[in-house]
PALUM-531410 format. One line per field, with one value per residue: residue in one letter; x negated, y negated, z negated of N, C-alpha, C, O in turn. Coordinates in nm, 4 decimals, m for minus. Layout:
REM residues N
rest	(A;...)
n_x	(X;...)
n_y	(Y;...)
n_z	(Z;...)
ca_x	(X;...)
ca_y	(Y;...)
ca_z	(Z;...)
c_x	(X;...)
c_y	(Y;...)
c_z	(Z;...)
o_x	(X;...)
o_y	(Y;...)
o_z	(Z;...)
END
This chain:
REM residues 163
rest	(X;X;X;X;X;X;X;X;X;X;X;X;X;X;X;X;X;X;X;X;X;X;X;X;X;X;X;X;X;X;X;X;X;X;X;X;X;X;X;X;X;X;X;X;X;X;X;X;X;X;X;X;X;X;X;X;X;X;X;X;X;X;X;X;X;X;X;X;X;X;X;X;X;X;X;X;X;X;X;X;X;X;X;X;X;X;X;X;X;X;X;X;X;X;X;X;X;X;X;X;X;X;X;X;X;X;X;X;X;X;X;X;X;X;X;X;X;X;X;X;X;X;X;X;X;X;X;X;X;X;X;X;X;X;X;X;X;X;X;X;X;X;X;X;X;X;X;X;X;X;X;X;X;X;X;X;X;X;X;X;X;X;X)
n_x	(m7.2764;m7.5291;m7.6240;m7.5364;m7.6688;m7.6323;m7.6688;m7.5490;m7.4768;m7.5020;m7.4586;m7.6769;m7.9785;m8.2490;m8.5355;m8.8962;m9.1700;m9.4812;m9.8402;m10.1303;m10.4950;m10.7843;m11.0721;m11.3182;m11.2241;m11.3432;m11.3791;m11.4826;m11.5166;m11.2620;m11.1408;m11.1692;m11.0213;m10.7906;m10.5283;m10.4581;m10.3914;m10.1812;m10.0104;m10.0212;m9.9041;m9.5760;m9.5334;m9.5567;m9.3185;m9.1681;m9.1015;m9.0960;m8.8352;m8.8235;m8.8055;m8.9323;m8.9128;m9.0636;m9.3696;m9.7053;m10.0550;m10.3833;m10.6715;m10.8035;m10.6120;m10.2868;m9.9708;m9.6437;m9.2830;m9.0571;m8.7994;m8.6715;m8.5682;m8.3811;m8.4345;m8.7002;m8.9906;m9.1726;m9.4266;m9.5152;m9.4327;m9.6218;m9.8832;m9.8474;m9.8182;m10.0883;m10.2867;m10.2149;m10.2581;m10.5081;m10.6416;m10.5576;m10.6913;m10.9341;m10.9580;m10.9306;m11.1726;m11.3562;m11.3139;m11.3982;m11.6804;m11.7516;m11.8063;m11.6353;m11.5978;m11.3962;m11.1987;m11.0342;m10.8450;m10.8304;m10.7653;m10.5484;m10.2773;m10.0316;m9.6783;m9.3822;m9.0179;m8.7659;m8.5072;m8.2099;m8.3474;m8.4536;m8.5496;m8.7090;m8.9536;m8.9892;m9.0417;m9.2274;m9.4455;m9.4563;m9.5707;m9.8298;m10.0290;m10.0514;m10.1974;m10.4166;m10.5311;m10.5562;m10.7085;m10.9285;m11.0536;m11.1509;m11.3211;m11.5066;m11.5456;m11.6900;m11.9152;m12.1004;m12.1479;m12.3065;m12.6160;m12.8917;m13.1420;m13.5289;m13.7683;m13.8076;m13.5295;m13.4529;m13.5999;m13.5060;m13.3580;m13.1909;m13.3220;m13.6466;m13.7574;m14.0450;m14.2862)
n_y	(m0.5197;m0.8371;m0.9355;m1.2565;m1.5464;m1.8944;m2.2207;m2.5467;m2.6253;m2.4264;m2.0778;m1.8179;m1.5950;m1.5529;m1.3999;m1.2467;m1.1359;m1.1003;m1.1103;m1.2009;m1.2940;m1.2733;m1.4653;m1.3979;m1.1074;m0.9982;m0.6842;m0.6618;m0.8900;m0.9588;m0.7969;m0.8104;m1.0103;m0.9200;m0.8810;m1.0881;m1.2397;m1.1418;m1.1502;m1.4439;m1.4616;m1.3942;m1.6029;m1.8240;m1.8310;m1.7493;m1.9792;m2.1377;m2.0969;m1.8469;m1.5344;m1.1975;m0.9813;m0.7100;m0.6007;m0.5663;m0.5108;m0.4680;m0.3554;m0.5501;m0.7249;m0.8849;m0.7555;m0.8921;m0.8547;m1.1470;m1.3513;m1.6135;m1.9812;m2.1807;m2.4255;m2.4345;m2.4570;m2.2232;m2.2151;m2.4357;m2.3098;m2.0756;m2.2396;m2.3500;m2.1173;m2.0174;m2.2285;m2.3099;m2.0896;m2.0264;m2.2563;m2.1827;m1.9594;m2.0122;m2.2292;m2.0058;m1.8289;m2.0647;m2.0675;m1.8479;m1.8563;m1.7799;m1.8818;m1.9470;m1.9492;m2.2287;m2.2284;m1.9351;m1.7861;m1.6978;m1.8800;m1.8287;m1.6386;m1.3461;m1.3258;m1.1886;m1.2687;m1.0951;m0.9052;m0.6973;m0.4950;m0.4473;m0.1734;m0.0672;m0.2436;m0.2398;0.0693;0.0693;m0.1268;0.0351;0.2192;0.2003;0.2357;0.4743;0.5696;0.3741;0.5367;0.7714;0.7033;0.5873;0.8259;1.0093;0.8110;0.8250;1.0989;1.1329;1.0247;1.1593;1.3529;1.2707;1.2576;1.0768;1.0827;1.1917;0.9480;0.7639;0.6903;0.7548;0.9557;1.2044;1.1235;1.0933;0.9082;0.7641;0.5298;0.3653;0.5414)
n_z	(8.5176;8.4961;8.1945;8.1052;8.0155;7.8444;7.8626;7.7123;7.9921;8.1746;8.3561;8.2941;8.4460;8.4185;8.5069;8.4684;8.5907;8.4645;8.4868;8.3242;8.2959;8.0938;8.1325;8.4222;8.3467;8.0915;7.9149;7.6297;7.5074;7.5206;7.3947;7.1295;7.0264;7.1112;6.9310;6.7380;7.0450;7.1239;6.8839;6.8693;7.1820;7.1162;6.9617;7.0726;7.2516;7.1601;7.0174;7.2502;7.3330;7.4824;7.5527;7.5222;7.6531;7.7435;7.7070;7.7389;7.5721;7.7731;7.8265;7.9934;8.1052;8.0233;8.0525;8.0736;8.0637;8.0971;8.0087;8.0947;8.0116;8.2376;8.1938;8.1699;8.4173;8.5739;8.6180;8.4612;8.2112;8.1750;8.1942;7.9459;7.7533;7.8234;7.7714;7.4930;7.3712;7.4202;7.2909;7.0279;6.9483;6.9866;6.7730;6.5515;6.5926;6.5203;6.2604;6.1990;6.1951;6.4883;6.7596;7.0461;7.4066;7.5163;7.7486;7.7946;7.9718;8.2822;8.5522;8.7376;8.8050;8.7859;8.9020;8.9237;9.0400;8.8583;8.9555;9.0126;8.9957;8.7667;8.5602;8.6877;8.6547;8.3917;8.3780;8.5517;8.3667;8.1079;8.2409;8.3133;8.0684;8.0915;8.2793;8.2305;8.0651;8.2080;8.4094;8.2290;8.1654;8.3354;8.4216;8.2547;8.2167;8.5145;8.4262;8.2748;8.3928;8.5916;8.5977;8.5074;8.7643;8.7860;8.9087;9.2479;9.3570;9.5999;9.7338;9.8252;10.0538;10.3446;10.5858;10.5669;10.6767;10.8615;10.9270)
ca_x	(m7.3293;m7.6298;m7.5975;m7.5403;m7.7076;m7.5512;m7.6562;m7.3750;m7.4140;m7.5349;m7.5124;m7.8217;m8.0401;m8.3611;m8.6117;m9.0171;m9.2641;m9.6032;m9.9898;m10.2244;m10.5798;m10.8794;m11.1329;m11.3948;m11.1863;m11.4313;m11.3458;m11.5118;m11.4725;m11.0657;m11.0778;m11.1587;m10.9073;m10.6312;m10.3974;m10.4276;m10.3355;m10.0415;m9.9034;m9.9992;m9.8205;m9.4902;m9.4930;m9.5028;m9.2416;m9.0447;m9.1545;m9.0123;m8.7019;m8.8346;m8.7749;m9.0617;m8.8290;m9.1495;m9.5036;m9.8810;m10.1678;m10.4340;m10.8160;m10.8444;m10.5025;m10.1372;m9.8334;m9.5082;m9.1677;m9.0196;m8.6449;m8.6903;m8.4592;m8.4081;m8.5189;m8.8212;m9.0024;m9.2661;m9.6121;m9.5176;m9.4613;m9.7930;m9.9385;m9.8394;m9.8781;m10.2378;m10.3615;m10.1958;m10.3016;m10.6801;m10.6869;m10.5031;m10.8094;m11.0502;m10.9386;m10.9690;m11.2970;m11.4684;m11.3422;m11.4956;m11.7863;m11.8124;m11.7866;m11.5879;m11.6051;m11.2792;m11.1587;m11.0223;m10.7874;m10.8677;m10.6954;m10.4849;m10.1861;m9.9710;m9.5845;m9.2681;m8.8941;m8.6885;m8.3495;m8.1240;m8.4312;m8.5081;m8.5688;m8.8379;m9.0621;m9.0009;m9.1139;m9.4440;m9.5271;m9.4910;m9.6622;m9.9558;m10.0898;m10.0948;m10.3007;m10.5306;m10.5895;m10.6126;m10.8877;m11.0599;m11.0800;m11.1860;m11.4407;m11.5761;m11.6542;m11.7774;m12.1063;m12.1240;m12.1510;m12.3976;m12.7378;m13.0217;m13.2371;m13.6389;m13.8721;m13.7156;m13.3543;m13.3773;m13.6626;m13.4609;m13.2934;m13.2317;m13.4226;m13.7746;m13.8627;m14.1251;m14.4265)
ca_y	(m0.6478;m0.8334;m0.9829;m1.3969;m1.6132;m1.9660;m2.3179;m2.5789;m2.6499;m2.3251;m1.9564;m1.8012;m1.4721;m1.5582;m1.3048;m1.2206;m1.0156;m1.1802;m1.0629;m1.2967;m1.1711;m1.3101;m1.5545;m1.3176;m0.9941;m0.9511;m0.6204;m0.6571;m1.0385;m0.9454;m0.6418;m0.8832;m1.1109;m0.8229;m0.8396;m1.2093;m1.2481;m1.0687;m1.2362;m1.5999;m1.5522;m1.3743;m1.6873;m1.9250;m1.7583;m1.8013;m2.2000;m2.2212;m2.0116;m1.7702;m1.4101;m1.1182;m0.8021;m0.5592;m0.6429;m0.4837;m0.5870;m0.3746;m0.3908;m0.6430;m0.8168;m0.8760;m0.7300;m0.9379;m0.9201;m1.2490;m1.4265;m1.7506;m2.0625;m2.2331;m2.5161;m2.4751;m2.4067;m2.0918;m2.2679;m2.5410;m2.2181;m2.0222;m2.3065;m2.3681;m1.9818;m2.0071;m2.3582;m2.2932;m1.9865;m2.0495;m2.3563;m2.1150;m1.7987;m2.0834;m2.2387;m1.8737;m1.8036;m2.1019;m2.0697;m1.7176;m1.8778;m1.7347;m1.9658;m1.8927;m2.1005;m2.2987;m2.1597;m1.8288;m1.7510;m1.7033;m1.9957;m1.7346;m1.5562;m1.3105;m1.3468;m1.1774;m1.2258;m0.9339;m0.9360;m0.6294;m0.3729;m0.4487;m0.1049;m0.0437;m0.3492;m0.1732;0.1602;0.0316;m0.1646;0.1213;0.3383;0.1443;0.2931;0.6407;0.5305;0.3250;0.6256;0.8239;0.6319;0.5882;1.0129;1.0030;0.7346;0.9255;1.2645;1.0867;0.9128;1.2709;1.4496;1.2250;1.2114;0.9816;1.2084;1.0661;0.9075;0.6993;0.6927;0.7332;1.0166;1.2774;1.0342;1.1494;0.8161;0.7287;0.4537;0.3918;0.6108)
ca_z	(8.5650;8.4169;8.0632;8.1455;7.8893;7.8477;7.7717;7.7372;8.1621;8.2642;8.2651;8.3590;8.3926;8.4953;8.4608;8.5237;8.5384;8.4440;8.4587;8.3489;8.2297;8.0574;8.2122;8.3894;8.2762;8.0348;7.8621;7.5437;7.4998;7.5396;7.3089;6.9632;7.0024;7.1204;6.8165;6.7950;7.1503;7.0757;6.8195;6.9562;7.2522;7.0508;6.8595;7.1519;7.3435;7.0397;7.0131;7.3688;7.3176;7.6195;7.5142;7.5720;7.7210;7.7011;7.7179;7.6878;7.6120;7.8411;7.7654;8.1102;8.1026;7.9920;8.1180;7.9862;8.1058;8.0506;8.0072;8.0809;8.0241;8.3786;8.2076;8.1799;8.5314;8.5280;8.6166;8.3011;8.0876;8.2186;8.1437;7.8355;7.7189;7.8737;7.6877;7.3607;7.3255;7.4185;7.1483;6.8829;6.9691;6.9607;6.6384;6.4993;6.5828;6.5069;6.1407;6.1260;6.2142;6.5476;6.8812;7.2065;7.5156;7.5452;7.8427;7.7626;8.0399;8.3966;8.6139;8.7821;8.7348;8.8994;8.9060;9.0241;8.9870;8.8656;8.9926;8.9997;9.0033;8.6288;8.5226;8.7843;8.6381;8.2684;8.3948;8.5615;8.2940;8.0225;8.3166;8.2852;7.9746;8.0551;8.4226;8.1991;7.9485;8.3161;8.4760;8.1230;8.1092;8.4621;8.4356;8.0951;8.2935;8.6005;8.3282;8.1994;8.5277;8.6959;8.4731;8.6327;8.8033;8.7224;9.0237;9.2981;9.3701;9.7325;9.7134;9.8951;10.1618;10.5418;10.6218;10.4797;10.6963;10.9632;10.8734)
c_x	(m7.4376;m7.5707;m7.7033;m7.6211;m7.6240;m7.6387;m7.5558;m7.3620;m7.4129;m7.5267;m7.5969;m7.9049;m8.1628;m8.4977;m8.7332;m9.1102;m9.3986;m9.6940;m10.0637;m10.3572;m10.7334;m10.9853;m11.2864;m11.3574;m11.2795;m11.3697;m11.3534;m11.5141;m11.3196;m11.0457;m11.1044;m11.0650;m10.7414;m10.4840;m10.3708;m10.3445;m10.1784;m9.9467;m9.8986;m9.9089;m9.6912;m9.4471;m9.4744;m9.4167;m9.1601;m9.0138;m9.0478;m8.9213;m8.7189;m8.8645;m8.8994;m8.9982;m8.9338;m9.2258;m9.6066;m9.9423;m10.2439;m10.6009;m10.8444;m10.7426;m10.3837;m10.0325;m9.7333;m9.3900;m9.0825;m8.8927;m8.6907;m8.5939;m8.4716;m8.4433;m8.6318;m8.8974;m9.1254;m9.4052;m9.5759;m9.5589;m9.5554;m9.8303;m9.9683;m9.8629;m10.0419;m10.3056;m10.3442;m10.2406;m10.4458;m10.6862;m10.6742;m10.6843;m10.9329;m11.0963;m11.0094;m11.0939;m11.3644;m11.4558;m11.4041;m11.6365;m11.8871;m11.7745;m11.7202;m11.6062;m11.4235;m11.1859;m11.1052;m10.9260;m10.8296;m10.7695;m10.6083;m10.3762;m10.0656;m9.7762;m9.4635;m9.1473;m8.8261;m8.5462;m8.2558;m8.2113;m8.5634;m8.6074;m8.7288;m8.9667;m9.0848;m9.1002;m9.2484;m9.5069;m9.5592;m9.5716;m9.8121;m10.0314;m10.1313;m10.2015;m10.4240;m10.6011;m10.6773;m10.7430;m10.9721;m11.1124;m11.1710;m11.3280;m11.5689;m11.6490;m11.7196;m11.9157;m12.1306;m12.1818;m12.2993;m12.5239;m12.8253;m13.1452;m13.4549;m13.6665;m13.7660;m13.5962;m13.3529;m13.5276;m13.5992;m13.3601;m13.3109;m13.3302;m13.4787;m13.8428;m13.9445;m14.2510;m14.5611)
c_y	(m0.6954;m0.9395;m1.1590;m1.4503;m1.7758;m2.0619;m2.4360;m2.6218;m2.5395;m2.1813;m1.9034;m1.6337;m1.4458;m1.4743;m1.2488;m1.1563;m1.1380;m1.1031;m1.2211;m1.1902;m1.3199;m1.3671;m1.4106;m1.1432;m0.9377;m0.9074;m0.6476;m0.7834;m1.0247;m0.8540;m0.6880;m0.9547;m1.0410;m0.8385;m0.9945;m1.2852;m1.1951;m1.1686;m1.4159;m1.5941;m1.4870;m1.4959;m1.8287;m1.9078;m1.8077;m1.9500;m2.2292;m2.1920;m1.8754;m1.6075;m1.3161;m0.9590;m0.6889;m0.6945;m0.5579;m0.5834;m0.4794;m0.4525;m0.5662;m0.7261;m0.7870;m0.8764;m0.7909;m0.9604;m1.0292;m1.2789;m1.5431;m1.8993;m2.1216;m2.4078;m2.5758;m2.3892;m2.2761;m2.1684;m2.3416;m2.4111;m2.1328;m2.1126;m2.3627;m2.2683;m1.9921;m2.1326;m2.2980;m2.1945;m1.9643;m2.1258;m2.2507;m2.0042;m1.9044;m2.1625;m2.1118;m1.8361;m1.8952;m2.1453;m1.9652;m1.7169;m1.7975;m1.8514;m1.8941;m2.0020;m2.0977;m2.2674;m2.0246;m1.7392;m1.7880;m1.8233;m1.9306;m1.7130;m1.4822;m1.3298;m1.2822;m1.2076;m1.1069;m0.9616;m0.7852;m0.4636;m0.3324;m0.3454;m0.0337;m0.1122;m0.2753;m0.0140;0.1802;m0.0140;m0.0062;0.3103;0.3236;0.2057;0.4092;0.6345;0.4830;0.4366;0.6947;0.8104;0.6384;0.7466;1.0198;0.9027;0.7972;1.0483;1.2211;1.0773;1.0450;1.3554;1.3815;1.1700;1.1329;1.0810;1.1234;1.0265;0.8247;0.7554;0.7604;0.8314;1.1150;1.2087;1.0703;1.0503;0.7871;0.6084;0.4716;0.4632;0.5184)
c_z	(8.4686;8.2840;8.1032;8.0175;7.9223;7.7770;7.7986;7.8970;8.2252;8.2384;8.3697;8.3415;8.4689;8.4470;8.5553;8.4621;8.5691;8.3813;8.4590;8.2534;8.1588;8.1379;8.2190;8.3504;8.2044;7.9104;7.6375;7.4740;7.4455;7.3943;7.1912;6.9448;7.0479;7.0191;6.8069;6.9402;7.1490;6.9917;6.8230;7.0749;7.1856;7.0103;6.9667;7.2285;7.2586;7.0456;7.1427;7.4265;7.5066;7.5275;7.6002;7.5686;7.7122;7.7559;7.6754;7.7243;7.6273;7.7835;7.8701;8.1013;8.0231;8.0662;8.0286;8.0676;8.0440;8.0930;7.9730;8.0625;8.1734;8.3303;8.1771;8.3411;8.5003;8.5623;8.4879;8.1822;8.1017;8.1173;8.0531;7.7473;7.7166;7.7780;7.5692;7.2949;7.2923;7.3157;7.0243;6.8594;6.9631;6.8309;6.5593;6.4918;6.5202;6.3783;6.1274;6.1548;6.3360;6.6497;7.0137;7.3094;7.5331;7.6433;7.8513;7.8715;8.1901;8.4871;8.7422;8.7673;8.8124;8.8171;8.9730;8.9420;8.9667;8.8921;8.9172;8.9359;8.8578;8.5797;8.5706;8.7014;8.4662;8.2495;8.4196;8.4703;8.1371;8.1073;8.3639;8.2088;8.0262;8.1655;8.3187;8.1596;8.0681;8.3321;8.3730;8.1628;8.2158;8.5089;8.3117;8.1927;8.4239;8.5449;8.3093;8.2862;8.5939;8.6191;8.5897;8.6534;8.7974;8.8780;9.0904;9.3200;9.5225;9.8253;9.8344;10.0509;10.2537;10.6075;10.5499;10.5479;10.7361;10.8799;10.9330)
o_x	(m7.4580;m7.4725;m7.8222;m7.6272;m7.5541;m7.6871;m7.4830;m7.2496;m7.3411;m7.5695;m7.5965;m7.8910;m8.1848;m8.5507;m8.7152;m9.1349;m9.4095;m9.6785;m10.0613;m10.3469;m10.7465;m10.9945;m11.3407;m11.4485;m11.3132;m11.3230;m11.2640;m11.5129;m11.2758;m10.9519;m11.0648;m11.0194;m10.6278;m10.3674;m10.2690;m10.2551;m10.0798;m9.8489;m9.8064;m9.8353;m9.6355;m9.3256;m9.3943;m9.4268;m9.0857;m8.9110;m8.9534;m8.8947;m8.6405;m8.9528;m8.9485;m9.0292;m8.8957;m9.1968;m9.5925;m9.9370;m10.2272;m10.6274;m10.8926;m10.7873;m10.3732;m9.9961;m9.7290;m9.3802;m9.0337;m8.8596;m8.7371;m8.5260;m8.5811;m8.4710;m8.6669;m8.8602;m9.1516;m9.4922;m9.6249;m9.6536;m9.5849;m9.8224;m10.0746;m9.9288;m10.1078;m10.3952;m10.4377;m10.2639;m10.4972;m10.7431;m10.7618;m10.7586;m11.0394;m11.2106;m11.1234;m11.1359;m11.4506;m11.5326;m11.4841;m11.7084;m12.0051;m11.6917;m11.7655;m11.6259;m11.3490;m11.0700;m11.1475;m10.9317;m10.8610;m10.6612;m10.6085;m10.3385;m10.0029;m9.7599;m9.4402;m9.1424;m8.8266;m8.4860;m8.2400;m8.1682;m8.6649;m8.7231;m8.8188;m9.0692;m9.2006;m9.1840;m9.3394;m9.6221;m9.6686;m9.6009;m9.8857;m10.1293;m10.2469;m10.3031;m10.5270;m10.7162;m10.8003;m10.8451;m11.0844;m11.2319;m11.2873;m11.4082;m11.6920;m11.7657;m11.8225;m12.0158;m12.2468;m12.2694;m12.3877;m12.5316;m12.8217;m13.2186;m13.4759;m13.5913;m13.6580;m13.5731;m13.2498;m13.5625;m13.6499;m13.3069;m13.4262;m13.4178;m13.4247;m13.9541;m13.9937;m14.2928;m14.6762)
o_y	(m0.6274;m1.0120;m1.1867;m1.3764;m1.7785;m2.0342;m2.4289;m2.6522;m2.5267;m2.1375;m1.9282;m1.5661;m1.3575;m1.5034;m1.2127;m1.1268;m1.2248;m1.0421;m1.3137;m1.0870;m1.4360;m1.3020;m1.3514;m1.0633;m0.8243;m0.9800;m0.6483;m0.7675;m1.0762;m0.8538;m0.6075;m0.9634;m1.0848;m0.8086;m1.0365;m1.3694;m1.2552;m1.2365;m1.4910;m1.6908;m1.5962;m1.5151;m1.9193;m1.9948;m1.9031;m2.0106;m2.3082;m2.2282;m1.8473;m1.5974;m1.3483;m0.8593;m0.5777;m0.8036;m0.4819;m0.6746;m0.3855;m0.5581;m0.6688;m0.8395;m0.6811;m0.9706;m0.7513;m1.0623;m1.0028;m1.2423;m1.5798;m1.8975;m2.1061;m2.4958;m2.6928;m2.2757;m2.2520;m2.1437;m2.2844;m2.4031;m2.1004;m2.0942;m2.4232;m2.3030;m1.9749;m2.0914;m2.2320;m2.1991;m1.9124;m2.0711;m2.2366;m1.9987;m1.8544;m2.1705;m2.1179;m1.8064;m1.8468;m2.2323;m1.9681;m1.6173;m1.7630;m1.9271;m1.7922;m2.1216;m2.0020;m2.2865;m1.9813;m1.6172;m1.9044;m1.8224;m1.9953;m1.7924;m1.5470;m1.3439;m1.3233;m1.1904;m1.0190;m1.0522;m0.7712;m0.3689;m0.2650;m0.3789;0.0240;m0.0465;m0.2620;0.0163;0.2464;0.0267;0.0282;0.4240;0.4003;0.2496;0.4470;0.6999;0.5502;0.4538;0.6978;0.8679;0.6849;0.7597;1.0394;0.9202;0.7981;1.0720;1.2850;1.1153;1.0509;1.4325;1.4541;1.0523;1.1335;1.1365;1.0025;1.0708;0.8028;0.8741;0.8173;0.8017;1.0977;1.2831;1.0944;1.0969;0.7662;0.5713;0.5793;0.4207;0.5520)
o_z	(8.3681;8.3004;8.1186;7.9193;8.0236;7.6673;7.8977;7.9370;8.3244;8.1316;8.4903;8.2396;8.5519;8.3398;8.6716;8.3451;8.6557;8.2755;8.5401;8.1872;8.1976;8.2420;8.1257;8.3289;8.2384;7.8226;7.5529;7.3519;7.3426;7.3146;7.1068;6.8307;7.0294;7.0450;6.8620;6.9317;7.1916;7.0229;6.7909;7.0941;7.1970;7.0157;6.9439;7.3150;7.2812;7.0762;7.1448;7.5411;7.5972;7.4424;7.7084;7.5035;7.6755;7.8050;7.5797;7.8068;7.5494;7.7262;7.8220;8.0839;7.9613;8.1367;7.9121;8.1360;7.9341;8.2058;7.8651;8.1652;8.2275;8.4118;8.1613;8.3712;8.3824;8.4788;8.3906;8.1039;7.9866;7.9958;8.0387;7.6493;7.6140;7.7044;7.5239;7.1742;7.1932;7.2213;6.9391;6.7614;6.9268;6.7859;6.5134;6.3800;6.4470;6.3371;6.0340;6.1471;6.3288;6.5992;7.0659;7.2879;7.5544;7.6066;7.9585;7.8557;8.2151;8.4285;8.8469;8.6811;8.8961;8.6959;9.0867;8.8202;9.0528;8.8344;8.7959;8.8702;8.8407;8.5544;8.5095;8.6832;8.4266;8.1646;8.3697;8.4553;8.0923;8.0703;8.4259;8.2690;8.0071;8.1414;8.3221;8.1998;8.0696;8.2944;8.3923;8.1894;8.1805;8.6007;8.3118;8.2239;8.4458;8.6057;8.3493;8.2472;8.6393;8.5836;8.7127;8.5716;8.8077;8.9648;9.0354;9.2965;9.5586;9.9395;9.9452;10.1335;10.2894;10.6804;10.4413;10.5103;10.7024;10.7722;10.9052)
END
């Protein structure tokens, strides 16, 4: 059976799977503040006694399975993940004397409950990685394969347009 948790009215085992991703999924924007991101939200999860069962962070977004208390509702704690986190990554930068825009998270976010089929939501998320690496390899020999040939683009084309 699943492992109850308990506060003194309730016992409880509420549990989610959560993608949220960067405002813009902008790769290279995301990929400086990666390790930060990380351990800001670790530390607010902690703050709001909500437990982080697995998680990645992906170049475009974050995968986190979450244990949530039932009393706090899941848009409040988004929302609170998503703000706190942007101020903290904005703090950060603009002592290293670089600037971010304020906004750091897309106004989005995807959501499921996990019930009985736990193991499933564990597997996809640690089956993520090896797909990303995939597609990277795959997007790598595509650029490699296809050089820009010189003159127009559209030079050899079955249609040329009225003569």
């Amino acid at each position: 059976m699943h492992d109850l948790k308990s506060l003194s009215y309730v016992r409880w085992d509420c549990k989610y799977h959560l993608v949220i991703a960067p405002k813009y999924r902008k790769r290279k924007r995301y990929g400086k503040f990666k390790r930060l991101v990380g351990e800001t939200l670790k530390d607010l999860c902690r703050q709001r006694g909500t437990e982080i069962l697995e998680g990645t962070l992906k170049p475009d977004h974050v995968h986190m399975y979450l244990s949530l208390p039932p009393k706090y509702s899941i848009p409040f704690t988004i929302g609170f993940l998503k703000g706190k986190s942007a101020v903290r990554i904005h703090r950060y930068m603009y002592r290293k004397g670089q600037t971010t825009p304020k906004s750091f998270w897309s106004r989005g976010y995807c959501v499921s409950t996990v019930g009985l089929d736990e193991e499933t939501i564990r597997t996809y998320i640690r089956q993520q990685e090896a797909f990303e690496k995939q597609q990277m390899e795959l997007d790598f020999e595509y650029v490699i394969e296809t050089k820009p040939q010189r003159g127009f683009p559209y030079d050899n084309a079955p249609f040329k347009g009225a003569t």
